[in-house]
TIVEXVEX-48680 format. One line per 8 residues: number of its first residue (from 1); their letters; for each residue x, y, z of N, C-alpha, C, CB. Coordinates in steps of 0.1 Angstrom, whole numbers. Glycine has a CB too. Layout:
# TIVEXVEX-48680
NUM = a = X:Y:Z:X:Y:Z:X:Y:Z:X:Y:Z  ...
***
This chain:
# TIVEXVEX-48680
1 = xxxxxxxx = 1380:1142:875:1390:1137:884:1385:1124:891:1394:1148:893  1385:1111:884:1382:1102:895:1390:1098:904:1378:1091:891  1380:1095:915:1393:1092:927:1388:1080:933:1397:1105:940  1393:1069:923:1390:1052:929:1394:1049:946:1400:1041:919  1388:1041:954:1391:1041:966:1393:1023:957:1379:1049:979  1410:1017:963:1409:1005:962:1411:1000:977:1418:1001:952  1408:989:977:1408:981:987:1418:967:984:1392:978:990  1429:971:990:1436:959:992:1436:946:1001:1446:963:994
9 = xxxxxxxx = 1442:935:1000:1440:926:1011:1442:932:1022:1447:914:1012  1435:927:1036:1436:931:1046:1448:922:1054:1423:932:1051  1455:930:1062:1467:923:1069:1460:909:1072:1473:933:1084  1467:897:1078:1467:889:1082:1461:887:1099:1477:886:1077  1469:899:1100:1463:897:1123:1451:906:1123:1477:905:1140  1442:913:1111:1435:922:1111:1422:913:1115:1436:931:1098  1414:916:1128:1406:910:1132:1392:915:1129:1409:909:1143  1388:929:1129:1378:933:1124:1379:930:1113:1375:944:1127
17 = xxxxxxxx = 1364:925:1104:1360:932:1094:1357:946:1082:1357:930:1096  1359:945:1074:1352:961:1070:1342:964:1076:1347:963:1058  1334:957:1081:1316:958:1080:1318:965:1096:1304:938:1078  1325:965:1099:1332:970:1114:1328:985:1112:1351:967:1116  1340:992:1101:1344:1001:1096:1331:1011:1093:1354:997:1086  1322:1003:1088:1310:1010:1079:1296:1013:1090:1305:998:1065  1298:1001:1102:1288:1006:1116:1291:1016:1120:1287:998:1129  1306:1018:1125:1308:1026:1131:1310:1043:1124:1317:1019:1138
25 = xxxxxxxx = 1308:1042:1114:1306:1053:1105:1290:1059:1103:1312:1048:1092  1281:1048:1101:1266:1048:1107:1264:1051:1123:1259:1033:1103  1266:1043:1132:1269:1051:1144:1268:1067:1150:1278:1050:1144  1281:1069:1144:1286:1082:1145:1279:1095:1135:1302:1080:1143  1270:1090:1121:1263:1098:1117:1254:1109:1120:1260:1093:1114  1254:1125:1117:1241:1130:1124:1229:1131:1111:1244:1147:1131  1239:1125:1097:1226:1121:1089:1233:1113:1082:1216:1131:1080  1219:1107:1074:1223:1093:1065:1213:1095:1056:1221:1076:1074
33 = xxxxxxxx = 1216:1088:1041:1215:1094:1036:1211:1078:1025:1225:1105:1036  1199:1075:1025:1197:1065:1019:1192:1068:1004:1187:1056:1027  1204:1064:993:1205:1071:980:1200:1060:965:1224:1076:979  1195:1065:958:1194:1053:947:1180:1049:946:1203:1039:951  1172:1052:957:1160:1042:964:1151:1039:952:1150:1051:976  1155:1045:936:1144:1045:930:1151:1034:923:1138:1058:922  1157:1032:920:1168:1016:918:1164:1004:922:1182:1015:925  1156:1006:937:1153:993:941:1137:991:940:1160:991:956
41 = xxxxxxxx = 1138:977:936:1121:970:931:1116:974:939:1117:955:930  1111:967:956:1105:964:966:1107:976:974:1109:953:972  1098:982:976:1102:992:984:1101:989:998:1096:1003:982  1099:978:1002:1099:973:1013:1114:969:1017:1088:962:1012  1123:965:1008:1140:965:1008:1140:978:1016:1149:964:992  1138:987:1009:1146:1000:1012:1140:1004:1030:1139:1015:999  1123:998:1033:1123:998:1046:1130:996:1055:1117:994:1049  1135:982:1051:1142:972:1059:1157:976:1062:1142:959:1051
49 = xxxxxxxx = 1163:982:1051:1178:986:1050:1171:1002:1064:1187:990:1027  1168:1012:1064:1165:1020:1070:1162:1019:1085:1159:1024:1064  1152:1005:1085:1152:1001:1098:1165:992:1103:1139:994:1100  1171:988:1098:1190:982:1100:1192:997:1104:1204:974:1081  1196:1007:1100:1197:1018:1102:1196:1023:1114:1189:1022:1095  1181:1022:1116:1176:1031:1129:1183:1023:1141:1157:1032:1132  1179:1013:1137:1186:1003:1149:1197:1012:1153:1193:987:1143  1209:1011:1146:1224:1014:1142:1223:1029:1153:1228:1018:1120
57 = xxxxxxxx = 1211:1038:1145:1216:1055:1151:1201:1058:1151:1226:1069:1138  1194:1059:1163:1181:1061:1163:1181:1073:1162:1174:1057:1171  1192:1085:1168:1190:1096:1166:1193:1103:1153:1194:1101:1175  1198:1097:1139:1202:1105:1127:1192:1111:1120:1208:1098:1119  1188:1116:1121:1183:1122:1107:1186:1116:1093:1187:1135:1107  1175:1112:1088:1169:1098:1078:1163:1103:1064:1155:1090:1086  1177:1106:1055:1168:1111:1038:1167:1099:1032:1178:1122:1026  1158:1100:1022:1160:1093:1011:1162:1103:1000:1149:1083:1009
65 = xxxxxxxx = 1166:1094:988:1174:1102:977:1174:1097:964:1186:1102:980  1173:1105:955:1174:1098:937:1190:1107:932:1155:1106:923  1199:1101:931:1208:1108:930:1215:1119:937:1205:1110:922  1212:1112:948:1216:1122:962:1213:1136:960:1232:1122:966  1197:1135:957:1193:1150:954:1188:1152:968:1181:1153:942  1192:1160:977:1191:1165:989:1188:1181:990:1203:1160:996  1177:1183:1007:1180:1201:1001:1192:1200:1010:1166:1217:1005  1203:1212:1008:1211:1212:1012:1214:1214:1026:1214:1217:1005
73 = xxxxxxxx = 1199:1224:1031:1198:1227:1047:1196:1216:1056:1186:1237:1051  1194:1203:1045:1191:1194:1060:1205:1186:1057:1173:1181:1060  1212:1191:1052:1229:1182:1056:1239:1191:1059:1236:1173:1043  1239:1205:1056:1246:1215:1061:1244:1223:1074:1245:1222:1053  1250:1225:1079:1250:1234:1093:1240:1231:1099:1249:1249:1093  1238:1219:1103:1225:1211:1104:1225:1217:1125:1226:1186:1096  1239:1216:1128:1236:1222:1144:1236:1205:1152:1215:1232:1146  1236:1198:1146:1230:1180:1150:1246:1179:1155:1222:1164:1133
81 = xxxxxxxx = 1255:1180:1155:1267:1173:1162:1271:1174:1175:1278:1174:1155  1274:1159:1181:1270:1163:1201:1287:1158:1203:1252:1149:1214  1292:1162:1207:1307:1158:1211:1304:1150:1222:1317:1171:1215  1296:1152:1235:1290:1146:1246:1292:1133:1243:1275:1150:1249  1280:1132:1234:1279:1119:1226:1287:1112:1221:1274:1120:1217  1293:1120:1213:1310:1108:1207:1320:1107:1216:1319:1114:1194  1318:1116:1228:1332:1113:1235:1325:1100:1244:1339:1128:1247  1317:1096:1244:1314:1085:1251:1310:1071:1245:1306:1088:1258
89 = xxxxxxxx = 1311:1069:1230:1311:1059:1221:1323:1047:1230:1317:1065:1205  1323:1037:1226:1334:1032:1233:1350:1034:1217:1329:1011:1241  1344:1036:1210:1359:1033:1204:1369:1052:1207:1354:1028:1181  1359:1062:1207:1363:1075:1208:1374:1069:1218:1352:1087:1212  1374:1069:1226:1387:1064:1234:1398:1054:1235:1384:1062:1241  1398:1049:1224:1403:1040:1221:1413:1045:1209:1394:1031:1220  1406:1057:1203:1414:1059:1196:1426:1072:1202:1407:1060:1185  1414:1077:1210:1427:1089:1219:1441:1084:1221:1424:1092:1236
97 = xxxxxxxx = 1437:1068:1229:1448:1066:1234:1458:1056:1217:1444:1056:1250  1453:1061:1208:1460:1051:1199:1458:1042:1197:1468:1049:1199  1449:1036:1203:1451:1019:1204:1445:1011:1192:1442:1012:1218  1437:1018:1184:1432:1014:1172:1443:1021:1159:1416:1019:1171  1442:1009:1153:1450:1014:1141:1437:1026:1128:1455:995:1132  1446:1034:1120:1435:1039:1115:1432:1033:1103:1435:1052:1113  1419:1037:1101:1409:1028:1093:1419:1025:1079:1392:1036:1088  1424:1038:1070:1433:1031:1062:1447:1019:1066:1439:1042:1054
105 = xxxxxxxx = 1451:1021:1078:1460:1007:1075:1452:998:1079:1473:1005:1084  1443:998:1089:1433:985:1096:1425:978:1085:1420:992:1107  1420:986:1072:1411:980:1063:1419:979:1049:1397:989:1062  1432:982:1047:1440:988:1034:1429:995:1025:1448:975:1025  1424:1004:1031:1418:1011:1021:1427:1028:1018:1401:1011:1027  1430:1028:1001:1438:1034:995:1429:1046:983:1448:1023:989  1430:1055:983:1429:1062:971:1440:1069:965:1421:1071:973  1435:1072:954:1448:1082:939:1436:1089:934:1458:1069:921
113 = xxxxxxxx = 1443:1103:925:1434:1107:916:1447:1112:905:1424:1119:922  1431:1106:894:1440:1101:882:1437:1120:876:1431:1083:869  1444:1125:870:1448:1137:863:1453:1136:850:1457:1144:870  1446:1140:840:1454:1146:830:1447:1156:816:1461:1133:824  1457:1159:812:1453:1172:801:1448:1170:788:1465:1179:797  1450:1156:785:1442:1151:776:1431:1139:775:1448:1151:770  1422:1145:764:1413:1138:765:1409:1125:762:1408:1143:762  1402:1117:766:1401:1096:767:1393:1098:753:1387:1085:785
121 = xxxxxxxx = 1400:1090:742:1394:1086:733:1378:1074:737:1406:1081:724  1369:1079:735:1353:1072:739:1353:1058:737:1340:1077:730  1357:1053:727:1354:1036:728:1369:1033:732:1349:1027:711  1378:1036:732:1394:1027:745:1389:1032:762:1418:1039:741  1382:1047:763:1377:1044:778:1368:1035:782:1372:1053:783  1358:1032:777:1347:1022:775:1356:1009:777:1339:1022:759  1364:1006:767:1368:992:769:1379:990:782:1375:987:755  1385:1005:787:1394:1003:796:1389:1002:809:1405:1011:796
129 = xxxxxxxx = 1378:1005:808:1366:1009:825:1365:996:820:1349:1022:828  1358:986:813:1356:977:817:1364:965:822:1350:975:810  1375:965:811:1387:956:817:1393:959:832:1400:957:808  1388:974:834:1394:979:849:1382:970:860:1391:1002:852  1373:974:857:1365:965:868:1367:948:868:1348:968:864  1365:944:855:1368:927:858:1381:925:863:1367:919:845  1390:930:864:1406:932:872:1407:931:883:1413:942:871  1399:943:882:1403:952:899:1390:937:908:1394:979:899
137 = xxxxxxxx = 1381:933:903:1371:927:905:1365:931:919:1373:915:903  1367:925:933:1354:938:938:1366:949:948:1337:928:953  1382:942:944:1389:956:953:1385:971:952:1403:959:948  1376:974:943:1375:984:937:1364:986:939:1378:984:925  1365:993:953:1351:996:961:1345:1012:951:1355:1001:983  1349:1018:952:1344:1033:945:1351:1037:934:1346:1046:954  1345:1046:927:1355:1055:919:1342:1068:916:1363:1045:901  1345:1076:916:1336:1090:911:1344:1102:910:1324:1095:920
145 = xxxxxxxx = 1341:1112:896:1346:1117:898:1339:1119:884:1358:1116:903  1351:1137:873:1348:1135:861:1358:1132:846:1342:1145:860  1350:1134:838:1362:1124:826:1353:1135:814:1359:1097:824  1364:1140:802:1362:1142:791:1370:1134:779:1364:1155:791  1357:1134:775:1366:1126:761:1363:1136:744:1358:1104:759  1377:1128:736:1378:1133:726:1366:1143:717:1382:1123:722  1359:1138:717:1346:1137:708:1335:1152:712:1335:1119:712  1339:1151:726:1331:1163:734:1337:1178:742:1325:1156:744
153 = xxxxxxxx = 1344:1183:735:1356:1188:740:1350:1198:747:1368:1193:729  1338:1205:741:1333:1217:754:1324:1209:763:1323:1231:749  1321:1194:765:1318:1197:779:1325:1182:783:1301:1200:785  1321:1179:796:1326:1165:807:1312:1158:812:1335:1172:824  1319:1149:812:1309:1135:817:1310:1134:832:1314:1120:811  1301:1128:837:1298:1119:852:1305:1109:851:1283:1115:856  1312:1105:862:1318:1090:865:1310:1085:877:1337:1090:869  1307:1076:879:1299:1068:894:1305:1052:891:1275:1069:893
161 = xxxxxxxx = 1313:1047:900:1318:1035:896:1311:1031:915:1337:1034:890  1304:1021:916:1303:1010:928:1304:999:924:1292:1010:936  1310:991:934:1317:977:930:1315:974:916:1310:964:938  1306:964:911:1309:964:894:1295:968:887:1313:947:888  1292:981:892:1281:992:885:1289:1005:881:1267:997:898  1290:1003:867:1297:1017:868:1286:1025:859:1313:1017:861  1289:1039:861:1277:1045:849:1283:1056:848:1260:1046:852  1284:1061:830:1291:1070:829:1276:1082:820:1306:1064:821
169 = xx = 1280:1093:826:1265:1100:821:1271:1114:814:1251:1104:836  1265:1122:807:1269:1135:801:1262:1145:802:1272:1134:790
***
């Protein structure tokens, strides 16, 4: 079931940025979750993005990850969430009173999930993921989810789509 998150143009009087949208989601984190790390050359990048990070939420609790392999006790019922805390952010109040639009109309960000009963012949999905990404070109912030095709009828594949990385695994 992938469920692409697209990103349409943003209104015209829309003054924030996305990049708005994504602090304040780091912010308000009680963990974060720095994923992929074995992806990147320098591991001195991955320092740097973590210390952007701490900056952001000194108090989160800080994984790194290879496929968001996490144990599950340090992101579950973790006990870390302070209401104290968020009721005194400055936007928490801002949104009480309404005064912020929410993030899907403020950023046009949209999802769908695609469904169906039969299965994607393997080389037309191949060629249609790809024509999907050079299309959609970078509206097409996410997609994950799973996909069976013809050829493999007892089992399903992985979908992982970020901007124009997609990777499909079995």
């Amino acid at each position: 079931k992938p469920v692409p998150q697209v990103v349409k143009n943003p209104p015209e009087d829309d003054e924030r940025p996305l990049g708005h949208l994504l602090v304040d989601q780091v912010e308000c984190a009680n963990v974060l979750i720095l994923n992929k790390v074995d992806t990147v050359k320098d591991p001195e990048e991955v320092n740097k993005v973590e210390a952007v990070l701490r900056k952001l939420n000194p108090d989160a609790r800080m994984l790194r990850s290879t496929y968001c392999n996490v144990p599950l006790e340090a992101i579950l019922n973790t006990q870390l969430f302070n209401f104290t805390k968020i009721s005194l952010m400055p936007g928490y109040v801002k949104d009480l009173r309404e005064e912020r639009k929410p993030e899907t109309d403020q950023y046009g960000i949209g999802s769908f999930v695609y469904r169906r009963r039969r299965p994607f012949h393997p080389g037309r999905l191949i060629d249609a993921a790809a024509k999907a990404l050079i299309g959609f070109g970078l509206r097409l912030l996410r997609s994950k989810g799973f996909f069976w095709v013809a050829t493999q009828n007892d089992d399903y594949g992985d979908w992982e789509q970020v901007g124009s990385r997609l990777q499909m695994s079995y």
